[in-house]
N, C-alpha and C positions, 0 to 999 in steps of 0.2 A: 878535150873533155868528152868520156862516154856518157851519154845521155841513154839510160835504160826506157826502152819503149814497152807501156804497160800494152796488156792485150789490146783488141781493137774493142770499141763499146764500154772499155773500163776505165776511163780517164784518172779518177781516183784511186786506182791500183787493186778495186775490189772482183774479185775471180767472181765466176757464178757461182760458185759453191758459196764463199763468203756470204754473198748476198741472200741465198736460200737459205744461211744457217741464222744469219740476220733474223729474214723476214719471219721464218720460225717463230724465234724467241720472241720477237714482237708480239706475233700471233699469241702464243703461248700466254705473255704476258697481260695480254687486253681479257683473256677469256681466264684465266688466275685471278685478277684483279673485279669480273666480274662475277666470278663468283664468291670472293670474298666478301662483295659487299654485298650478294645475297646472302651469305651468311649471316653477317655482321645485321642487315634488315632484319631476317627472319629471327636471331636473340632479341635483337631492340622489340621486336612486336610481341612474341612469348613473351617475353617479361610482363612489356604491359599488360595483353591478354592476359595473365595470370592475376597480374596485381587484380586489373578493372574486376574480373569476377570474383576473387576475395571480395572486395570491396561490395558488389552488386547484391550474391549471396550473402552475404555479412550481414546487411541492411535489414536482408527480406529473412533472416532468421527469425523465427517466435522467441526462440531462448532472448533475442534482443529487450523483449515487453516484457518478461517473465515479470520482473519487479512492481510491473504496472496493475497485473492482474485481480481484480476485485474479486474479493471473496464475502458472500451476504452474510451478516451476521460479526461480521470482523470489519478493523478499521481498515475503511477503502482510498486512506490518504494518498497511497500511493497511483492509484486510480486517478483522484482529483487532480493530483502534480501533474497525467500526464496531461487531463482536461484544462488544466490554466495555462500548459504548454501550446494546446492547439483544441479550442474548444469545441470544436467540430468532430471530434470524437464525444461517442454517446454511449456504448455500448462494447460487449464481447460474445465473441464465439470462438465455441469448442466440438471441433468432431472427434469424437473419441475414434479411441485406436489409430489416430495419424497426426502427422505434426502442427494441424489446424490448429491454433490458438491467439488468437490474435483479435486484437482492438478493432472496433468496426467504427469508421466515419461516417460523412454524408455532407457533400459539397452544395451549392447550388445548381452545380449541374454535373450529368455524369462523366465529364471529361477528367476536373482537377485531378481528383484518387486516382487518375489513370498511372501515374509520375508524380506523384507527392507521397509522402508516408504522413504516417499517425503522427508527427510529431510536425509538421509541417513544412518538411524539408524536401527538396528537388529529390527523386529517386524513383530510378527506371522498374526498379521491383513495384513502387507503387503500394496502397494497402488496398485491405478487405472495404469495400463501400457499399453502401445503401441507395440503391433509384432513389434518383431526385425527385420521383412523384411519388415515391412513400413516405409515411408518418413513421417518427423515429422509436414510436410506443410500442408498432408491429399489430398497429388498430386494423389496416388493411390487410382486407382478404388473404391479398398474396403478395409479401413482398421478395426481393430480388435484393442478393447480396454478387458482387462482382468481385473478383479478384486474379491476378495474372498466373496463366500455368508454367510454374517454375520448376527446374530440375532441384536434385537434392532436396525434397519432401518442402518445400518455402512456398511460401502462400499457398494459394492453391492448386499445386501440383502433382497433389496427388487425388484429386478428385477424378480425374482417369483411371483409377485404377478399380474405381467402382463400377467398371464396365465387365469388370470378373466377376462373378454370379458369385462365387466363392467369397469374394474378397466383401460386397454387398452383402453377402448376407450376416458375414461375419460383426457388420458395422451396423449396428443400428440407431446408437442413439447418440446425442451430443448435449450441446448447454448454448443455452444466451440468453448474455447479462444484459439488462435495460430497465432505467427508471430504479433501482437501488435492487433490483431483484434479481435472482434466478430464474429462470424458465427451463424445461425441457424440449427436447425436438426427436423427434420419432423420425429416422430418415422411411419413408415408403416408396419412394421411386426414382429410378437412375434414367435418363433418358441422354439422344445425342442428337443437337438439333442444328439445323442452321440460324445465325447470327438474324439473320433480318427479318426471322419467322415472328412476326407481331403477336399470332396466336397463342405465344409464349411469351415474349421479349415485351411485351404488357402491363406495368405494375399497376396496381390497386383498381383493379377489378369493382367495377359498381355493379348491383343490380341483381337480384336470384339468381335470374335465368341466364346473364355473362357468365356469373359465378360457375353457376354449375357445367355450363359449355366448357368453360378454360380450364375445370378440375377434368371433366371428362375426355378434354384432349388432351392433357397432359399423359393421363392414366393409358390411352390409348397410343399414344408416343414412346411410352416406355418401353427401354429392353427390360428391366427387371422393378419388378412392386414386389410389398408384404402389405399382409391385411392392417391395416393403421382404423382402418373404419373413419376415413376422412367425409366429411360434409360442408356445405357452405356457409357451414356456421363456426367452422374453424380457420385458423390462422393457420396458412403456410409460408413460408420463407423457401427460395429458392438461390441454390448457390451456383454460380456460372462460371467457367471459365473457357480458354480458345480448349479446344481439342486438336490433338497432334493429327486426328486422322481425315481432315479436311481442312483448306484456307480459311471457310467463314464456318466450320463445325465449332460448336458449343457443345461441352460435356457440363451436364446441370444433372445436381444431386436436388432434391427435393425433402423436403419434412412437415410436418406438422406441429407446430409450437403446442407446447403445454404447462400447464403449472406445475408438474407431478418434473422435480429433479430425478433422474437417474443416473447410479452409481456407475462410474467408467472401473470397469472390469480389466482395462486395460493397465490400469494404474495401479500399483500397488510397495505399498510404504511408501509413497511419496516417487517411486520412480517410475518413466512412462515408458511402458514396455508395449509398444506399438506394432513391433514384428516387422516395419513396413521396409526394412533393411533388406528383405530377402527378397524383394521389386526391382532392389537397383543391381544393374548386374556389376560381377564381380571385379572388374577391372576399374569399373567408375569408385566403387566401394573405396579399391587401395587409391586409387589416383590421388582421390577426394581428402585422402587419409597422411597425405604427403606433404610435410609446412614448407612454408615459403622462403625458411632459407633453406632449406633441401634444392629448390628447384633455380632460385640463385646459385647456389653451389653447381650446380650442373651447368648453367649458362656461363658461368666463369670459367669453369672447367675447358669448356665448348670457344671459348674465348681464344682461351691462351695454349688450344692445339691449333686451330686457325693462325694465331701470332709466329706458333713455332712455323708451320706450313711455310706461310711468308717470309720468313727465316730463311727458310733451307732454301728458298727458291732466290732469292735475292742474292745468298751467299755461292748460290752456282750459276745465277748468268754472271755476277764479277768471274768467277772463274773462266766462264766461256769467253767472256769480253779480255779477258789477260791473254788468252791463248789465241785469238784474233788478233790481236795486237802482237802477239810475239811472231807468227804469221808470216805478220807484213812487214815486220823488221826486217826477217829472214828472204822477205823479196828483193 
């Protein structure tokens, strides 16, 4: 009997080639395999990421309240529905010319609204709220409305954009509702402050002479004012949110409440022609513009070229492993 003697160091019959074309495809196959399942990660999280912000944005839309909205002089039932829903809603505001409209609350302290909505439900959009040390009448001096700065014009995200002189002067006035009434608000001053500035960050003001200090730091804080002819014999509201242009920066639009309703100019037959479309740029515009089974449809899409991928790559190491095998027959 011939007993064939394999090379020396190859007891199993595998040449060096063998083994490098092996080691190869193994290689090949860990580094295929790992990026597949980056792929297959990166759809799984898109998807979500997509879903969660419909969802977040969805929340923080005003169109959401629109039903809720009191109108003075007309039945404000639908108002009431949303007060027996969460009675901590008391009030509304409107800044004309932007997507502001929305239900104002007022917790016992200023955390809840940070993560609750008008309706009283868990949501990271959060609503429009009231300092927990003002009167919800708007008896004090100066009160302080809070709200989060959000993209696609929701809550208050677009009160940055009153840092255009243009954009400010263009916007002057608004509404709020409280105690069964209308009011007006004369916006006079846009300022960007820091978060922990007390000499701002202060609600209800006692005293003349505070009074007139914290109107005249304000005024003096501002990047832009219009003559309003404010005193401390009037009622301001102040609206806050983060500013993108610092960690602890505050963008606060400022007004002067009043009895005297003014006509939104912006609004007309019923439809809100805001303009405020031409702030977001163009890309976000279409993105924004895109439904969700559009961008499913793409992730499926994205799916099942990955599937093929793994396909073709499967169907040729069997081929490379047939021809290895035939190989070593042939040895």
């Amino acid at each position: 009997m011939i007993i064939r003697q394999h090379e020396k160091g190859d007891p199993m019959g595998m040449t060096p080639e063998k083994i490098g074309r092996k080691a190869i495809r193994v290689a090949n196959a860990a580094v295929n395999f790992s990026v597949l399942l980056f792929l297959l990660l990166l759809v799984a999280f898109s998807g979500y990421a997509l879903w969660d912000s419909k969802q977040l944005y969805g929340a923080a839309d005003a169109a959401r309240y629109e039903r809720y909205k009191p109108v003075e002089g007309e039945d404000t039932k639908s108002f009431a529905e949303l007060q027996a829903i969460n009675p901590e809603v008391f009030g509304w505001l409107s800044v004309y010319g932007t997507h502001i409209d929305y239900p104002i609350t007022q917790g016992l302290d200023n955390m809840k609204y940070v993560n609750t909505n008008a309706q009283g439900e868990y949501s990271l959009s959060g609503s429009i709220f009231l300092d927990s040390d003002n009167q919800r009448d708007f008896s004090d001096f100066n009160s302080i409305l809070y709200g989060h700065h959000m993209e696609k014009q929701a809550m208050f995200g677009e009160l940055g954009l009153f840092a255009d002189k243009q954009y400010f002067d263009a916007r002057e006035y608004g509404s709020l509702y409280y105690d069964g009434k209308d009011h007006g608000i004369v916006f006079f001053a846009f300022l960007h402050v820091d978060a922990y500035d007390k000499s701002v960050f202060t609600a209800a003001m006692k005293g003349q002479e505070a009074q007139q200090q914290y109107l005249d730091n304000l005024l003096s804080q501002a990047a832009f004012t219009r003559d309003a002819t404010v005193t401390i014999d009037d009622h301001i509201v102040l609206l806050s949110t983060c500013s993108m242009e610092s960690t602890n920066g505050r963008d606060i639009l400022v007004g002067k409440i009043t009895d005297t309703v003014y006509d939104d100019i912006f609004r007309t037959d019923g439809a809100d022609s805001t303009d405020t479309q031409e702030t977001v740029p163009r890309w976000k515009r279409i993105l924004s513009q895109i439904p969700v089974w559009a961008w499913v449809l793409v992730i499926a899409i994205l799916i099942l070229l990955v599937s093929a991928v793994l396909r073709r790559y499967r169907k040729h190491s069997r081929l490379a492993d047939k021809e290895d095998s035939t190989d070593s027959g042939k040895e």
